[in-house]
C-alpha positions as CSV (number, residue, x, y, z in Angstrom):
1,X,134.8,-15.9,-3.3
2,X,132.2,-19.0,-4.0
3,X,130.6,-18.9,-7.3
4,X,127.1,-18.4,-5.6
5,X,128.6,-15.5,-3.8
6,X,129.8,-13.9,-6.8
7,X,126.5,-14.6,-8.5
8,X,124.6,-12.6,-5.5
9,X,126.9,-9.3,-5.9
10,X,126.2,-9.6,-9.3
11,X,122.6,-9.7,-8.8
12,X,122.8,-6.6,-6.8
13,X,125.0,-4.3,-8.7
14,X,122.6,-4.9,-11.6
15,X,119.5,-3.9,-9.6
16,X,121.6,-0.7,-8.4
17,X,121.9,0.6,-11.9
18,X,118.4,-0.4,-13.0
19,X,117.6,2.3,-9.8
20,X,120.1,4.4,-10.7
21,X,118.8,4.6,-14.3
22,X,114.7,5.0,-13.3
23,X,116.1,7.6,-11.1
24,X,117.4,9.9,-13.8
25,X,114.6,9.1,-16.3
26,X,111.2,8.1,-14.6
27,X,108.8,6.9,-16.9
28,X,106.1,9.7,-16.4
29,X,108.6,12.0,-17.9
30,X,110.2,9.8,-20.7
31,X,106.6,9.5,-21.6
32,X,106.0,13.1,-21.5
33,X,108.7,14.0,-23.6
34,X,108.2,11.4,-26.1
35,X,104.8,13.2,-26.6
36,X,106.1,16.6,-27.0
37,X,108.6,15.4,-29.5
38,X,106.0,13.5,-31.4
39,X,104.3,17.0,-31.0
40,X,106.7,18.8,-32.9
41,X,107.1,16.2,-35.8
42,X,103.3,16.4,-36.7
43,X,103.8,20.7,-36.5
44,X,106.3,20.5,-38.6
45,X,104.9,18.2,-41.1
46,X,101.4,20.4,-41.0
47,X,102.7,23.4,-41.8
48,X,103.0,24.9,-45.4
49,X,106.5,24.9,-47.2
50,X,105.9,28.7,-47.5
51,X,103.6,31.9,-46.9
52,X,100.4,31.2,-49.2
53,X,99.9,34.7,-50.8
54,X,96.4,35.8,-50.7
55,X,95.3,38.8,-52.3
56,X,91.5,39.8,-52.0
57,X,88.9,42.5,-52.7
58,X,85.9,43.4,-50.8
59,X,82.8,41.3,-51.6
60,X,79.8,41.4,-49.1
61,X,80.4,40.2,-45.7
62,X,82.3,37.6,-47.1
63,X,85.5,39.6,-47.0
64,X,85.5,43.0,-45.5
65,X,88.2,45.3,-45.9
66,X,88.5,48.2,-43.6
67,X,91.8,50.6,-42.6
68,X,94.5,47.6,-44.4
69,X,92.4,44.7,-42.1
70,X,90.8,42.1,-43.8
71,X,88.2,40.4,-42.0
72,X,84.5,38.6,-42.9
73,X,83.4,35.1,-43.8
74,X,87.0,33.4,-45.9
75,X,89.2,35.1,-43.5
76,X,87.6,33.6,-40.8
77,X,87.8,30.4,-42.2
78,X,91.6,30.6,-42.7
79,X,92.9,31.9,-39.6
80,X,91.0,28.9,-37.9
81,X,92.9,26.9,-40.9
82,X,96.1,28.9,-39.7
83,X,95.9,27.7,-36.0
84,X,95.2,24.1,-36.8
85,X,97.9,23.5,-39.7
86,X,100.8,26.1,-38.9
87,X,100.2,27.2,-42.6
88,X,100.7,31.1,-42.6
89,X,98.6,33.0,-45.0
90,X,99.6,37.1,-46.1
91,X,96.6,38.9,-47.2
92,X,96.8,41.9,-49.4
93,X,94.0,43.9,-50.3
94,X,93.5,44.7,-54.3
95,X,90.7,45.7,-57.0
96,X,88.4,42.6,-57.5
97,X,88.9,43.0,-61.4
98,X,92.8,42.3,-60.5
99,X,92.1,39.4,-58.4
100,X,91.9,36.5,-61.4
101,X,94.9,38.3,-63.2
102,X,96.9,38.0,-60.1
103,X,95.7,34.3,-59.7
104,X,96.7,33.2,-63.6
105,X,100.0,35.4,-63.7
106,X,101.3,33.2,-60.2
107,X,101.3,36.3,-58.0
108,X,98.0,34.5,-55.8
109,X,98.2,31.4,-54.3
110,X,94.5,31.2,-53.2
111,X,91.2,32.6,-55.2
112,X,88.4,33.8,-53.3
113,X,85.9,33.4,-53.0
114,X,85.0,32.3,-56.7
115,X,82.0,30.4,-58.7
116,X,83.1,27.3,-60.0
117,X,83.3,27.5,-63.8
118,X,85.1,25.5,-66.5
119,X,87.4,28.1,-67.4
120,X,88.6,28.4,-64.0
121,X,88.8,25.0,-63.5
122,X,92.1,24.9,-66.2
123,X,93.9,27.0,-64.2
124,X,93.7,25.4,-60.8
125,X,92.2,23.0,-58.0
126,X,88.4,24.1,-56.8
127,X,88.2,23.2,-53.3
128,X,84.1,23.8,-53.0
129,X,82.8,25.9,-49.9
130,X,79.0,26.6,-50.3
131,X,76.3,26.4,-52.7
132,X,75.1,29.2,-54.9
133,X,74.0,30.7,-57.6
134,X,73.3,34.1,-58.9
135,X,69.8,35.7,-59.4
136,X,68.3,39.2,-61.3
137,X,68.2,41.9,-58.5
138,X,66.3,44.7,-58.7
139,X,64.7,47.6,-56.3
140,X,60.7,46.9,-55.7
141,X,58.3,47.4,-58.5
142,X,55.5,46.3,-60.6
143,X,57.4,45.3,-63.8
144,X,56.3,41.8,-65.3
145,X,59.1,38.8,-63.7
146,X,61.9,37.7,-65.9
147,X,62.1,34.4,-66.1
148,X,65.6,33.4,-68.4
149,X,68.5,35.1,-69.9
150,X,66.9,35.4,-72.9
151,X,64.1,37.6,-71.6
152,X,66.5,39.4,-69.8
153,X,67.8,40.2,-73.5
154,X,64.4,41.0,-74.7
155,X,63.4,43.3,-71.9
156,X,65.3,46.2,-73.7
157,X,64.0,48.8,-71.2
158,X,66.1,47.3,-68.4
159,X,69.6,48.7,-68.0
160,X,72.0,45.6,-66.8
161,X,75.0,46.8,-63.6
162,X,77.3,43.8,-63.2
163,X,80.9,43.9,-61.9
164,X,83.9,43.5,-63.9
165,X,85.4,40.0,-62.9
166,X,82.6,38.4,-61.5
167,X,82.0,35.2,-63.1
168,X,79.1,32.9,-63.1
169,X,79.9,30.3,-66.0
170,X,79.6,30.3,-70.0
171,X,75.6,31.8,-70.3
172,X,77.0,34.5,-67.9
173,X,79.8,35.4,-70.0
174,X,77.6,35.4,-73.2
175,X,74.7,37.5,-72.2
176,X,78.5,40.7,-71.7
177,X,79.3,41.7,-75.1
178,X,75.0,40.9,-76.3
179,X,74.1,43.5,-73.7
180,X,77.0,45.6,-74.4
181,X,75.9,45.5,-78.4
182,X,72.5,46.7,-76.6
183,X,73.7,49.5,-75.4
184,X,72.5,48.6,-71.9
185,X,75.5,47.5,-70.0
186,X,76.3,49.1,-67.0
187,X,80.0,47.8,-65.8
188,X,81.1,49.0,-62.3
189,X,84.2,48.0,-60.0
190,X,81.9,46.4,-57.4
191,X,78.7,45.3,-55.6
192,X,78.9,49.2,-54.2
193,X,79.1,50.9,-57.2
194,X,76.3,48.8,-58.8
195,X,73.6,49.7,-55.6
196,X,74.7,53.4,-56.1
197,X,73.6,53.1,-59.5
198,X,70.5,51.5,-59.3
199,X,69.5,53.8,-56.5
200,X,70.7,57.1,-58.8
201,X,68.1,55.0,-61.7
202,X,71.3,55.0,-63.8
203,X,70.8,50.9,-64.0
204,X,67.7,49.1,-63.1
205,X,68.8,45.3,-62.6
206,X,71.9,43.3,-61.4
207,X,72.9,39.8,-61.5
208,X,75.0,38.1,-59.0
209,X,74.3,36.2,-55.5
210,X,72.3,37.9,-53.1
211,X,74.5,37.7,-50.8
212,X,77.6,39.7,-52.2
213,X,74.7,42.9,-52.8
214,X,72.8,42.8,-49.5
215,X,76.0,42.3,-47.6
216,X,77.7,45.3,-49.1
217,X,74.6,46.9,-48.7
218,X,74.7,46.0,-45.1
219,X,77.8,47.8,-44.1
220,X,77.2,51.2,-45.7
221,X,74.5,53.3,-43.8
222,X,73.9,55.7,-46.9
223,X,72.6,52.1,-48.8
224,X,71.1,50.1,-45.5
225,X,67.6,51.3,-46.5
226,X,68.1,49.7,-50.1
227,X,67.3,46.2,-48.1
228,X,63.9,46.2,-47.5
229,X,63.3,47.0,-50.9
230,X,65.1,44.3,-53.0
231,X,63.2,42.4,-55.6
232,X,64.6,38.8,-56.0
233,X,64.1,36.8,-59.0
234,X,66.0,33.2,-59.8
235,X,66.4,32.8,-63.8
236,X,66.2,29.5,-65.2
237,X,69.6,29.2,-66.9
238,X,71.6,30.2,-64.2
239,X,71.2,27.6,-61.1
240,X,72.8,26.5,-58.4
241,X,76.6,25.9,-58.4
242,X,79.3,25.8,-56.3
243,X,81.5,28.8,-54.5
244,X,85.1,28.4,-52.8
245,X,88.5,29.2,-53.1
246,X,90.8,27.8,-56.0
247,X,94.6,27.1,-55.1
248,X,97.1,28.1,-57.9
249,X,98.9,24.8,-59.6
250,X,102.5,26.9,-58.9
251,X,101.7,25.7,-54.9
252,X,103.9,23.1,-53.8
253,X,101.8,19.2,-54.2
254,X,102.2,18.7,-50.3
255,X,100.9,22.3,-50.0
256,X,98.2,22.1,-52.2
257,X,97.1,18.8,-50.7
258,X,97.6,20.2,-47.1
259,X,94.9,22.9,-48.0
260,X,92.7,21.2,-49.7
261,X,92.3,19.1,-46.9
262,X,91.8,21.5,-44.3
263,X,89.4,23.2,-46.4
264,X,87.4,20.0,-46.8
265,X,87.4,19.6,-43.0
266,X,86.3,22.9,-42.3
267,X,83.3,22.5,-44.8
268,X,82.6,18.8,-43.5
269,X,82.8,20.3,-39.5
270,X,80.4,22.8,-40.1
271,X,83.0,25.6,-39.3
272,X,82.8,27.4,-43.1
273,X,78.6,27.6,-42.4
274,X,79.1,28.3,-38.8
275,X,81.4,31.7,-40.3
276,X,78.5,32.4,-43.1
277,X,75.6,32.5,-40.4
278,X,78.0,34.3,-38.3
279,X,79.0,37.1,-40.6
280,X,75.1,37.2,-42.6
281,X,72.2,38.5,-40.8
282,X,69.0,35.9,-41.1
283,X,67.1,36.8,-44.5
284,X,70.1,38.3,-46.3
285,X,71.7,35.0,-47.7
286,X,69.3,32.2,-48.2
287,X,67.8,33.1,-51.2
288,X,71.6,32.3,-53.1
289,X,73.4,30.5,-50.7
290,X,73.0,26.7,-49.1
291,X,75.1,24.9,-47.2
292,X,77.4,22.6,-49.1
293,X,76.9,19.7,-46.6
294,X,73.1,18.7,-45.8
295,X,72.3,20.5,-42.7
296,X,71.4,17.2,-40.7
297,X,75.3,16.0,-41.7
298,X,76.4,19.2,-39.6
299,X,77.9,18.9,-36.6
300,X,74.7,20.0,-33.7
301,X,77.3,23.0,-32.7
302,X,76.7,23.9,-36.5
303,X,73.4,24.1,-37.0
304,X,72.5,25.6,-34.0
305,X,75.3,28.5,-34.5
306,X,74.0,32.2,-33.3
307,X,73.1,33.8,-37.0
């Protein structure tokens, strides 16, 4: 055989494997499955290194407990969190007094919701949510305003319901054992208990954000009424903060950082507003809650979300 002979079956026993080889692997697939794989790898880096342990405890329509379920505004938020990351959250339902004990002691991965405050801020990373702040509520009357803490103090005639582990920073915390010297402290288990007492005259005032009282208010027919009669007064010393969930230092870094991040992109979306206007009928959150992100940085699905 001539050397330009042998060069031509050469030539064509090459191109028949290049056929054989596209025939067994076209292109479209290899592309597909290069995808799918790719797929899997970012799944697998999403998700959490573990089940994120979340106890919680009924508080307005921000989580609702009913029958074991937990549903309501945080939930929401991070089952949508759940879908997009792989992470797998286990919620447990417990007394809200527990909830911080729980959180300190390692037993909760994830506080919620909670004020920001200094003391809290020692023993974990605040991932901000909304804006709030507390404010005296009381039923309808003709009583002079209250403008402070400190006139709240004064005003010895008014009986004070809070709940036992709510938390609203360091003037909050002061104005406890003052009333309690008073003899005009009324403590109760939760935002439930508190509008049975005011509506039984056993306590005349409350302080926390408007919408943890007119949400719990909300779901209980025997209290419904109560709404068209609440009295809303912002004090001076006690302004507008932020609310969200805390993650525990005992998470894993990549965990922690995993979270945080999804939380921040549900805020910066518009999803965690989008659950609040959702959950809240119009007129029973404004007055103590805002949206964290300026409503003309929302995302147009945002603001215009059914209420």
């Amino acid at each position: 055989m001539d050397r330009a002979a042998s060069s031509r079956d050469g030539g064509e026993h090459a191109a028949k494997q290049v056929r054989r080889r596209r025939g067994r692997c076209p292109g479209a697939r290899t592309g597909l499955v290069a995808a799918a794989l790719l797929g899997l790898a970012v799944t697998a880096q999403a998700a959490c290194s573990r089940v994120i342990r979340v106890p919680v405890a009924p508080i307005g329509l921000s989580v609702v407990t009913s029958g074991g379920a937990v549903s309501g505004v945080y939930p929401d938020v991070l089952r949508r969190i759940e879908t997009e990351t792989g992470c797998r959250f286990e919620f447990s339902i417990v007394p809200r007094a527990r909830l911080e004990a729980m959180f300190i002691s390692g037993q909760a991965d994830l506080l919620m919701p909670a004020s920001r405050t200094p003391a809290r801020d020692a023993r974990g990373q605040f991932v901000p949510l909304v804006k709030a702040r507390p404010v005296l509520i009381s039923l309808n009357s003709d009583r002079p305003a209250v403008a402070n803490l400190q006139e709240l103090l004064e005003r010895r005639d008014l009986r004070v319901a809070l709940v036992r582990g709510f938390d609203y920073g360091e003037a909050y915390q002061q104005l406890i054992p003052r009333l309690k010297e008073q003899q005009r402290l009324v403590m109760e288990a939760d935002a439930g208990a508190v509008a049975r007492a005011m509506e039984r005259g056993l306590a005349d005032v409350t302080l926390m954000v408007p919408a943890i009282f007119t949400g719990t208010l909300h779901q209980d027919n025997r209290t419904r009424a109560l709404l068209d009669r609440l009295r809303y007064e912002p004090l001076s010393d006690l302004g507008w903060g932020e609310s969200g969930i805390y993650l525990s230092p005992r998470l894993a870094p990549n965990d922690r950082e995993l979270m945080a991040e999804a939380l921040d992109k549900a805020v910066r979306s518009g999803l965690v507003w989008k659950a609040m206007q959702r959950h809240y009928p119009p007129g029973t959150y404004e007055e103590g809650m805002r949206a964290l992100v300026p409503a003309a940085a929302l995302p147009a699905s945002a603001t215009s979300a059914t209420k």
